[in-house]
MDAnalysis code that builds the backbone (N, CA, C; Angstrom):
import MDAnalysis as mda
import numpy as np

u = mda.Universe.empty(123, n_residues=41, atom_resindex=np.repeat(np.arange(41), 3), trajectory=True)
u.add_TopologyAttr("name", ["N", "CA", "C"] * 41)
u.add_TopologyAttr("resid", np.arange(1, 42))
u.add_TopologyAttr("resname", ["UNK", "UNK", "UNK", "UNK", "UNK", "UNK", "UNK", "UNK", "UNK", "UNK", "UNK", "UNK", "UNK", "UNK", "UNK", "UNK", "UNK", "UNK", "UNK", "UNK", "UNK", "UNK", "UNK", "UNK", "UNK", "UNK", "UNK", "UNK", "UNK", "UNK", "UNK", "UNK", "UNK", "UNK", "UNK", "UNK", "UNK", "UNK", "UNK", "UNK", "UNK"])
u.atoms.positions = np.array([
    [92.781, 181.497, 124.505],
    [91.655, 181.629, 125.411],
    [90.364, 181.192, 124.733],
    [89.957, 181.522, 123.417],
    [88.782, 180.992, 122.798],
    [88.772, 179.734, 122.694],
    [89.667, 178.917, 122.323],
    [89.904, 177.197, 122.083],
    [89.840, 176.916, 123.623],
    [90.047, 177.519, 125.009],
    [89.666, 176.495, 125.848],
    [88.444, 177.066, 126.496],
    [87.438, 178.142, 125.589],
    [86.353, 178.334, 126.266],
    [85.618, 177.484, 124.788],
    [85.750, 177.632, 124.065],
    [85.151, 176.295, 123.279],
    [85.174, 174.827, 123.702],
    [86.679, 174.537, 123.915],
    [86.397, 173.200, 124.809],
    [85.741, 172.737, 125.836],
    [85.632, 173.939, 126.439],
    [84.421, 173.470, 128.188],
    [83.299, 173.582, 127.159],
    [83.048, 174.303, 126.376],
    [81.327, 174.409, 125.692],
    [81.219, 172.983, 124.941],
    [82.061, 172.752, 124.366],
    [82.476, 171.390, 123.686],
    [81.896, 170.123, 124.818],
    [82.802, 170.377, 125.758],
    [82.672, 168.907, 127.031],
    [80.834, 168.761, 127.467],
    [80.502, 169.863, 127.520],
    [79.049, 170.299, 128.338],
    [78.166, 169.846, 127.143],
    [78.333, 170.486, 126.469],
    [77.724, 169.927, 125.373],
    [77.304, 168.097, 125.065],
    [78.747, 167.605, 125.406],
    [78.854, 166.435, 125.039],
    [77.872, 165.894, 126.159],
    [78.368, 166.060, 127.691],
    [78.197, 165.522, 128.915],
    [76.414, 165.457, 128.760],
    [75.919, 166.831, 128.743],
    [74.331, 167.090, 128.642],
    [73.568, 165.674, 127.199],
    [74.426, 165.811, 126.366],
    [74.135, 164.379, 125.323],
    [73.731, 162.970, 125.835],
    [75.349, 163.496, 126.439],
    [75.641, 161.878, 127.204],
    [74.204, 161.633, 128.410],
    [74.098, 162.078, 129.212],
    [73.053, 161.915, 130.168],
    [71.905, 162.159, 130.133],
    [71.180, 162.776, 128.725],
    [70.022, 162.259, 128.205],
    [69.948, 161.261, 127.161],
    [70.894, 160.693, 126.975],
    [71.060, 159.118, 126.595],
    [70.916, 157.902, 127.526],
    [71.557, 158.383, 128.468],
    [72.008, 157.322, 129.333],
    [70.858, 157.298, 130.144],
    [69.830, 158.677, 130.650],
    [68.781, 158.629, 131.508],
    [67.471, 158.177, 131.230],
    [67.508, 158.137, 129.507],
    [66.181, 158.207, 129.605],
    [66.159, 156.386, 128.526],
    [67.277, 155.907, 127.692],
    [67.178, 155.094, 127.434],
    [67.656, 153.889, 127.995],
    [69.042, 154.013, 128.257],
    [70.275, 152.449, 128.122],
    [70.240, 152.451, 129.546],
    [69.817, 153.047, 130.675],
    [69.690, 152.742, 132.125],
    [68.657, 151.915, 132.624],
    [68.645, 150.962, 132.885],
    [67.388, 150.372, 133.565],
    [67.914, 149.554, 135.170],
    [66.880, 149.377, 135.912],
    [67.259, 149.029, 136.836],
    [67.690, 146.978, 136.776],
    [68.046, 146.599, 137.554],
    [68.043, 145.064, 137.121],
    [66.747, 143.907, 137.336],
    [66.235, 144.794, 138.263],
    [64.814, 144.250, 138.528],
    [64.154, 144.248, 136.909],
    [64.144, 144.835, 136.336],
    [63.575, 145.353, 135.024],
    [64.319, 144.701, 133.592],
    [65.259, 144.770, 133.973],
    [66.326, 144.038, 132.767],
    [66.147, 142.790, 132.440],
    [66.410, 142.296, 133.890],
    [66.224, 140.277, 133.901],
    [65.070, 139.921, 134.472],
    [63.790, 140.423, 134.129],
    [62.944, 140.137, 134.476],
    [62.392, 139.521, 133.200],
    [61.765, 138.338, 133.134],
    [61.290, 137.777, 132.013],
    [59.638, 136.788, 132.626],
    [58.806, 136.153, 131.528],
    [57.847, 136.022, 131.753],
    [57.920, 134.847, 133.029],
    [59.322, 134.254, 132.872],
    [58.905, 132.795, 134.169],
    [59.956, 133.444, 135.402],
    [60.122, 134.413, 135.402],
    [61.155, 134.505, 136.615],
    [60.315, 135.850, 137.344],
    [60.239, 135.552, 138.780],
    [59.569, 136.654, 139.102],
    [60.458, 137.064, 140.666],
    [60.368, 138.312, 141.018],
    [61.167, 138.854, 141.724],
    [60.414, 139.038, 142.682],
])
C-alpha cells in the first residue's frame, strides 16, 4: 500500500513538472514560432 501511494505522489509530482515546463516555456503558438522579420501573418 505505501509503494502505490508513493507512486501516485511520484506521477503528480512528475505531471505538475511536466506542465510547468511545457506551459510556461517549450509551448508557443505557431503564429509566434514561424514568425520571422520578412514573413508577416
Amino acid at each position: 500500500m505505501k509503494s502505490v501511494l508513493l507512486g501516485c505522489v511520484a506521477a503528480i509530482v512528475i505531471a505538475l513538472g511536466a506542465y510547468a515546463v511545457l506551459d510556461g516555456t517549450v509551448q508557443r503558438s505557431a503564429e509566434q514560432r514561424f514568425t520571422t522579420e520578412g514573413v508577416r501573418l
